[in-house]
C-alpha positions as CSV (number, residue, x, y, z in Angstrom):
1,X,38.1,28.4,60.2
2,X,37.1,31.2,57.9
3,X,35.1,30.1,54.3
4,X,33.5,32.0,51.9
5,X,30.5,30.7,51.9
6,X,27.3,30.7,49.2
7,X,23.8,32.1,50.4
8,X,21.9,33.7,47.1
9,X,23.2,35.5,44.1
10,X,25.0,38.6,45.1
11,X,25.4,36.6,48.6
12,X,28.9,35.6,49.5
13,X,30.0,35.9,52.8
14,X,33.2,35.4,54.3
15,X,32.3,33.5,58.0
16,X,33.8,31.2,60.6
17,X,32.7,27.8,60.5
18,X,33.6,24.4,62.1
19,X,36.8,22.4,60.1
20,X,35.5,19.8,58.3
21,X,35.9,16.6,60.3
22,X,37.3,13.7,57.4
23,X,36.4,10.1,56.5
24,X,38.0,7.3,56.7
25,X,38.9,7.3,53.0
26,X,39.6,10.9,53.3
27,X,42.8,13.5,54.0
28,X,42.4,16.9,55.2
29,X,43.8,19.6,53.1
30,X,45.7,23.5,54.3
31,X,44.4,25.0,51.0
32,X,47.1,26.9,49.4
33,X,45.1,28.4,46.5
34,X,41.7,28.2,44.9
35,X,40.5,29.9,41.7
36,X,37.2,31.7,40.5
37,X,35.5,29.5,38.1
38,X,32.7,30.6,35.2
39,X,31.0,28.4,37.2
40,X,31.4,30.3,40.3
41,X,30.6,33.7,38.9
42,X,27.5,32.4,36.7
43,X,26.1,31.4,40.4
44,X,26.6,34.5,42.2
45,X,24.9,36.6,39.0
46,X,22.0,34.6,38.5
47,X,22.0,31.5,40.8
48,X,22.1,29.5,42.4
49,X,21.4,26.7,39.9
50,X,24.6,24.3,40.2
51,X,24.3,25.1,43.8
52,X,21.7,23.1,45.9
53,X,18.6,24.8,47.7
54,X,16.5,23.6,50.1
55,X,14.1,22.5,47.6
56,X,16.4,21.2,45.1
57,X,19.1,19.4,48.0
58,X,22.4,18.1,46.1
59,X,21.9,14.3,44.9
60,X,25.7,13.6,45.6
61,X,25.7,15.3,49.6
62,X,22.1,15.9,50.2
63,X,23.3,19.6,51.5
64,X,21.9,22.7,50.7
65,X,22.7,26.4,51.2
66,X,25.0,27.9,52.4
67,X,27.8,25.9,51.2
68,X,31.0,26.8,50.8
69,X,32.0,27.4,47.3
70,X,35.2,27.0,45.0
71,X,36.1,23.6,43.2
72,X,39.7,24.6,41.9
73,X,41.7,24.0,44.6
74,X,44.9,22.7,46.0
75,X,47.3,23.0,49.0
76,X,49.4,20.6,51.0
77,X,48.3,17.4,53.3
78,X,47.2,18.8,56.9
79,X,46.1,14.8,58.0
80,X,46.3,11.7,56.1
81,X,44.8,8.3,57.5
82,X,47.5,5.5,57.8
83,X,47.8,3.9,54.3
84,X,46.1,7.0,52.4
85,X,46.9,6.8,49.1
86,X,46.7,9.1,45.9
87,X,44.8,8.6,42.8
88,X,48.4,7.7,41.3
89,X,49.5,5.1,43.8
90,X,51.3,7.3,45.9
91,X,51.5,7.2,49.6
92,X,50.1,10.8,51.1
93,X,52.4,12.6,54.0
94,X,51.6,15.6,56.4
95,X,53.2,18.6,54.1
96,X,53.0,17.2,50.9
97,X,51.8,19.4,48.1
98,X,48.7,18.1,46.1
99,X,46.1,19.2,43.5
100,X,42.5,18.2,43.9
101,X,40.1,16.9,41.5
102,X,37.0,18.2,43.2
103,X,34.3,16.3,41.7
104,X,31.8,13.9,43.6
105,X,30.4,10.8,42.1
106,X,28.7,7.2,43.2
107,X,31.3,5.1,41.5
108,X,28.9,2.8,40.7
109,X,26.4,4.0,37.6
110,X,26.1,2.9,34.3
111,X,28.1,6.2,33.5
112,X,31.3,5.4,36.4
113,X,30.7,1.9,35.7
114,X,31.7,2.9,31.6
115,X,34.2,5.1,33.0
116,X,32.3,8.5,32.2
117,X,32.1,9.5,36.2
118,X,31.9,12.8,34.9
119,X,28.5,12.1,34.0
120,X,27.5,10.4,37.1
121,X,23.7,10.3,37.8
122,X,24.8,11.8,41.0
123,X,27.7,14.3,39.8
124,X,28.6,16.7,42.2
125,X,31.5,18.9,43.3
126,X,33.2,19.8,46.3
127,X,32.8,23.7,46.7
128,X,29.3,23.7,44.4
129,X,27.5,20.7,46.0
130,X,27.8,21.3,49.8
131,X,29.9,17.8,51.5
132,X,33.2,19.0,53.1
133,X,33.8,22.1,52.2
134,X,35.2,23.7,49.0
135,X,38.5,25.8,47.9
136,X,37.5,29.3,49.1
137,X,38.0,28.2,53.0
138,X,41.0,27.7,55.0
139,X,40.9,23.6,55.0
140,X,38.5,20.9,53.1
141,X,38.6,17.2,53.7
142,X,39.2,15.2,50.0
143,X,38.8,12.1,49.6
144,X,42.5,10.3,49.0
145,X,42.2,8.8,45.6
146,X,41.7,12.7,44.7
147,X,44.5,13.9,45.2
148,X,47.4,13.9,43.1
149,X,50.8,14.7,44.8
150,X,52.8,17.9,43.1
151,X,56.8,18.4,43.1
152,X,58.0,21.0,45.7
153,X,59.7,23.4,43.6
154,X,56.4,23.3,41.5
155,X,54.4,26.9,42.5
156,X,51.1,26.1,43.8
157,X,49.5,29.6,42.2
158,X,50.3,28.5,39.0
159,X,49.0,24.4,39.5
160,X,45.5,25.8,40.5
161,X,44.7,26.1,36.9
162,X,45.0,21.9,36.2
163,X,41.5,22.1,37.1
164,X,40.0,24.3,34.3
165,X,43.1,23.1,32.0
166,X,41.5,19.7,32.5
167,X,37.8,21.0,31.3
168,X,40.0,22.0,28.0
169,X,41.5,18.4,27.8
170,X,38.1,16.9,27.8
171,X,36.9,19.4,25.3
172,X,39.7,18.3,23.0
173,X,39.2,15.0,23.4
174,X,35.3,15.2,22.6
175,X,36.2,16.6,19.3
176,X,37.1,12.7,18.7
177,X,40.4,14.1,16.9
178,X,43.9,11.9,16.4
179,X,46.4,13.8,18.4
180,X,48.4,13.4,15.5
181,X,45.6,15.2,13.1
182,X,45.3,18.2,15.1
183,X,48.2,20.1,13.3
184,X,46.2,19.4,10.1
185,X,43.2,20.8,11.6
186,X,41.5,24.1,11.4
187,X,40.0,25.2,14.4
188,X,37.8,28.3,16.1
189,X,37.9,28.9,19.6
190,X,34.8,31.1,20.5
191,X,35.9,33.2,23.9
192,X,38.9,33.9,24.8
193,X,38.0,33.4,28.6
194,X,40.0,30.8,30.8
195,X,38.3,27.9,29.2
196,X,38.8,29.1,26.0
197,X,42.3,29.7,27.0
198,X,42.8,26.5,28.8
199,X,41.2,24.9,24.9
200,X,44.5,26.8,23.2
201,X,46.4,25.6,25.7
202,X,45.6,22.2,25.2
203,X,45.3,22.5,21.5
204,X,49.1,24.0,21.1
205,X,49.8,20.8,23.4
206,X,49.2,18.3,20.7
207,X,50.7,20.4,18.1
208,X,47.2,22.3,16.7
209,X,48.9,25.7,14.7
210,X,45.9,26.6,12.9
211,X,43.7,27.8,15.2
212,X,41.7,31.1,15.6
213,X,39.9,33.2,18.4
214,X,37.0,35.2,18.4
215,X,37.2,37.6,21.3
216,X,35.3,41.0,22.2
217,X,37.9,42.2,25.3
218,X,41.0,43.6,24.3
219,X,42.4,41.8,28.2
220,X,42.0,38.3,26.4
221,X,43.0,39.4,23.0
222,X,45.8,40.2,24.3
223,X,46.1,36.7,26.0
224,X,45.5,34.5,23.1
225,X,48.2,35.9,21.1
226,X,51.1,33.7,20.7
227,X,48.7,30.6,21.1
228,X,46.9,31.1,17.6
229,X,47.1,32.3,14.4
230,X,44.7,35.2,14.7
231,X,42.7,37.0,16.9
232,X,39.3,38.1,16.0
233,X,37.1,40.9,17.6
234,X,33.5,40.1,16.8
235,X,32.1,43.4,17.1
236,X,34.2,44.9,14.5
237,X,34.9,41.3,12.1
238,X,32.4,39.0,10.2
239,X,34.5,35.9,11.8
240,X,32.6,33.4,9.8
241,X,33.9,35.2,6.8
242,X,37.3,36.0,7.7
243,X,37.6,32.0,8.7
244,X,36.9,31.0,5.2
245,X,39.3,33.5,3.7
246,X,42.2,31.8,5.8
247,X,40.3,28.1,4.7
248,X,40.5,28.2,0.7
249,X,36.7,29.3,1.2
250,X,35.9,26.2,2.9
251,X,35.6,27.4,6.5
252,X,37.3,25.9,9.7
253,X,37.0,21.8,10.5
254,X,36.0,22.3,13.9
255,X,35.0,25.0,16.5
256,X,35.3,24.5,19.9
257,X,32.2,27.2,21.9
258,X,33.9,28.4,25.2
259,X,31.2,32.1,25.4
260,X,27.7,30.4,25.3
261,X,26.2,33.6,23.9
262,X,23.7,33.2,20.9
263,X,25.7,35.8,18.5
264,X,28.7,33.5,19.2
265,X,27.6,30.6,18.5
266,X,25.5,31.9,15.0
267,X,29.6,32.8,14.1
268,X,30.7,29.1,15.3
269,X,28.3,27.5,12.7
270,X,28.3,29.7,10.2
271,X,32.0,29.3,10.2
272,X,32.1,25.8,10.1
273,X,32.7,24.1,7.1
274,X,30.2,21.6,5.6
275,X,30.3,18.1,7.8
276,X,32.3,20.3,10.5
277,X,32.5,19.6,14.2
278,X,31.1,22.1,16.7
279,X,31.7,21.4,20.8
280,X,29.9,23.3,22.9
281,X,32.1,23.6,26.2
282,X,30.5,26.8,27.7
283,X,27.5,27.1,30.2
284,X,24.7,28.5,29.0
285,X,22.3,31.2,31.4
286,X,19.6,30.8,28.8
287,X,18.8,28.4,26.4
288,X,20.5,26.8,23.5
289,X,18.7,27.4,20.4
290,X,19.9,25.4,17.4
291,X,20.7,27.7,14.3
292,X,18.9,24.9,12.1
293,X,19.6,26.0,8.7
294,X,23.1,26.0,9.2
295,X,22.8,23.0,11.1
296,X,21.2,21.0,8.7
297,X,22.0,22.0,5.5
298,X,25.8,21.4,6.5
299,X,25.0,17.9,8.2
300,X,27.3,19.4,10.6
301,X,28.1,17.3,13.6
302,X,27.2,18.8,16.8
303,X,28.9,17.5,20.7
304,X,29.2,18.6,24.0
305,X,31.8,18.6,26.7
306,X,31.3,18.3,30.8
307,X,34.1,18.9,33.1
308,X,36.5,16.2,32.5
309,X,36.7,12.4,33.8
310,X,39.1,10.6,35.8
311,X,41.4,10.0,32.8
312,X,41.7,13.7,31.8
313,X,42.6,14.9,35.1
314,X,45.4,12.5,35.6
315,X,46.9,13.6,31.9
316,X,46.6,17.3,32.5
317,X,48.2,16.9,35.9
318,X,51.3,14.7,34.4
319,X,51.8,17.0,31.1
320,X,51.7,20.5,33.6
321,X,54.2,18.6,35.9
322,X,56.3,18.0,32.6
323,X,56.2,21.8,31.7
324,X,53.5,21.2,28.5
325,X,51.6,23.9,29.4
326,X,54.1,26.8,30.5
327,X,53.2,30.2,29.8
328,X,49.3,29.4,30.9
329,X,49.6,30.9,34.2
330,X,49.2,34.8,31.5
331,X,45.6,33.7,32.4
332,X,46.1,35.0,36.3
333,X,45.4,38.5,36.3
334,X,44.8,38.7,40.2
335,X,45.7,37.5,43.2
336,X,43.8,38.2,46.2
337,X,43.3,36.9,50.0
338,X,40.3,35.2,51.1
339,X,39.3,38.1,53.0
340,X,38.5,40.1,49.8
341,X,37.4,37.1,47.8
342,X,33.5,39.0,47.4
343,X,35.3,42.7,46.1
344,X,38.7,41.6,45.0
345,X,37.3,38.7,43.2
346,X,33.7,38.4,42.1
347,X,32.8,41.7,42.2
348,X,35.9,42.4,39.8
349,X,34.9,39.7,37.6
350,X,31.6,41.6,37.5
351,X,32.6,44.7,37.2
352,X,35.6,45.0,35.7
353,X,35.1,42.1,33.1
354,X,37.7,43.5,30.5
355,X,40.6,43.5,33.0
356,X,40.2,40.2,34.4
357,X,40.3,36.8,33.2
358,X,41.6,34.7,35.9
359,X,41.4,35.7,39.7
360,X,42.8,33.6,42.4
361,X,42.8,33.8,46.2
362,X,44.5,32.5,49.1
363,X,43.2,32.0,52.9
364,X,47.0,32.3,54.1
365,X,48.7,36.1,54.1
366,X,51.9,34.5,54.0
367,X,51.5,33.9,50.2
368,X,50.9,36.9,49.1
369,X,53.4,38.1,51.3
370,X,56.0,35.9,49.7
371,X,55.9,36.8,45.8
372,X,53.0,34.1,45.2
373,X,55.7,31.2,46.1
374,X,54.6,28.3,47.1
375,X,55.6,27.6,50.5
376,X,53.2,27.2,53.4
């Protein structure tokens, strides 16, 4: 089968490799669609460093390079073990539709023992760590209490983003916020990339109307209009001061940090108000330096968000089903096959930053060819 598969930064190749041959506890998937992750890019620009090497092998696979890359993913049931059954109780079919939660973990840490297997001593994920395969190849084999079946007349292009909407759930959710609160709640959002996007997206979900971006590209500006209350360009605004003029002066309760760029986060706690919440959601490609006066002299309150756990995945999957977060697929600015994953896709994302927020691709012509439906 073909794969795009991971050798160095810069290094993506597009080969034919062996199918991956599943477990016992494991389905095999067609993949429909699979979606370019900050993650992805930051490894082909300056990895690998999610990505295991020979002298850093994955704890959760024990692979190395190559792997096979992409963890958003989903597609329909190829080959299901008698009794296979979904992480929502559901008995899995050949040709049934179904989204992926990608990540591996031991099940059986202090951290999956508290229910935090996003923290797993041995976290992983299928299409970063190596194992069987990723979404950026024509089949993967998942483990069944992974998958979570999708309604037919539900398009597939568009359900590839529960995975990085469900990084945005979990960011909410570390902000340690009442649902009910968020409408009295005044938020930042810094980037207005897919995770920042899939942040609004989550934040209009519960109601949140006072929120604000700070974003460079006029691409995402454009975006995040309609899912805040303004839209900030950083290199032209003083965002920490145009916060507090919306605030009475006080600044915004909480700021959620989607860039992971130093100037970005100086705005984020500058514009916080004193006792304010900052998440950091975004990975950082150099170091996180701590602005301390701000820090300090505001006893501000400072949190990070990984990925998203069991719990969050199955919530962002239910609420998409229900139609909570229509209008997010404005985040898909490409579609492209597998063949021109490299050009098409990373190399655009490189590129052409300011026209792109979210690419996709597909191993099978016949979506393209069909409007982006979601047949196979």
């Amino acid at each position: 089968m073909k794969a795009a598969r991971f050798y160095d930064k810069f290094d993506i190749r597009i080969e034919n490799i062996d199918p991956p041959i599943p477990k016992e506890d494991e389905v095999l998937i067609d993949i429909a669609w699979g979606g370019i992750c900050g993650t992805d890019l930051h490894e082909y620009t300056v990895g690998p460093l999610v990505i295991p090497t020979k002298e850093r092998p994955s704890v959760s696979t024990g692979d190395s390079l190559p792997v096979t890359i992409g963890h958003e993913f989903n597609g329909r049931i190829a080959q299901a073990p008698e009794g296979a059954v979904s992480a929502d109780g559901t008995q899995l079919k050949v040709g049934m539709p179904v989204m992926c939660d990608p990540r591996l973990n031991c099940r059986s840490c202090f951290s999956c023992n508290a229910g935090s297997t996003n923290i797993c001593g041995k976290w992983g994920f299928l299409g970063l760590s190596g194992g069987s395969g990723g979404g950026f190849s024509e089949e993967v084999a998942v483990r069944a209490d992974m998958c979570y079946p999708l309604p037919e007349e539900l398009r597939l292009d568009h359900a590839v983003l529960i995975e990085p909407l469900a990084v945005g759930r979990r960011a909410v959710r570390q902000a340690d916020i009442a649902d009910e609160k968020f409408k009295d709640t005044s938020i930042l959002v810094v980037g207005g990339g897919p995770v920042g996007f899939s942040v609004l997206c989550n934040l209009k979900a519960l109601g949140a109307t006072q929120i604000y971006v700070s974003e460079p590209t006029a691409l995402r500006q454009k975006q995040c209009e309609g899912w805040c209350e303004k839209v900030f360009n950083p290199l032209e605004q003083k965002v920490p001061d145009e916060c507090r003029k919306l605030t009475g002066g006080k600044g915004v309760d909480l700021v959620f940090d989607c860039a992971g760029i130093t100037p970005g986060m100086k705005d984020g706690f500058d514009a916080l108000r004193p006792t304010g919440t900052y998440v950091n959601v975004a990975g950082w490609e150099t170091q996180f330096v701590l602005p301390m006066g701000l820090f300090m002299m505001k006893e501000l309150i400072l949190k990070t968000s990984l990925a998203y756990d069991d719990k969050d995945f199955a919530a962002v999957v239910k609420d998409f089903v229900a139609g909570k977060y229509a209008g997010a697929e404005s985040m898909i600015t490409a579609r492209v096959a597998l063949d021109d994953l490299v050009q098409q896709g990373f190399e655009a994302l490189v590129k052409h930053k300011d026209q792109h927020s979210k690419i996709i691709a597909t191993p099978r012509a016949e979506l393209l060819s069909q409007g982006n439906s979601n047949g196979l």
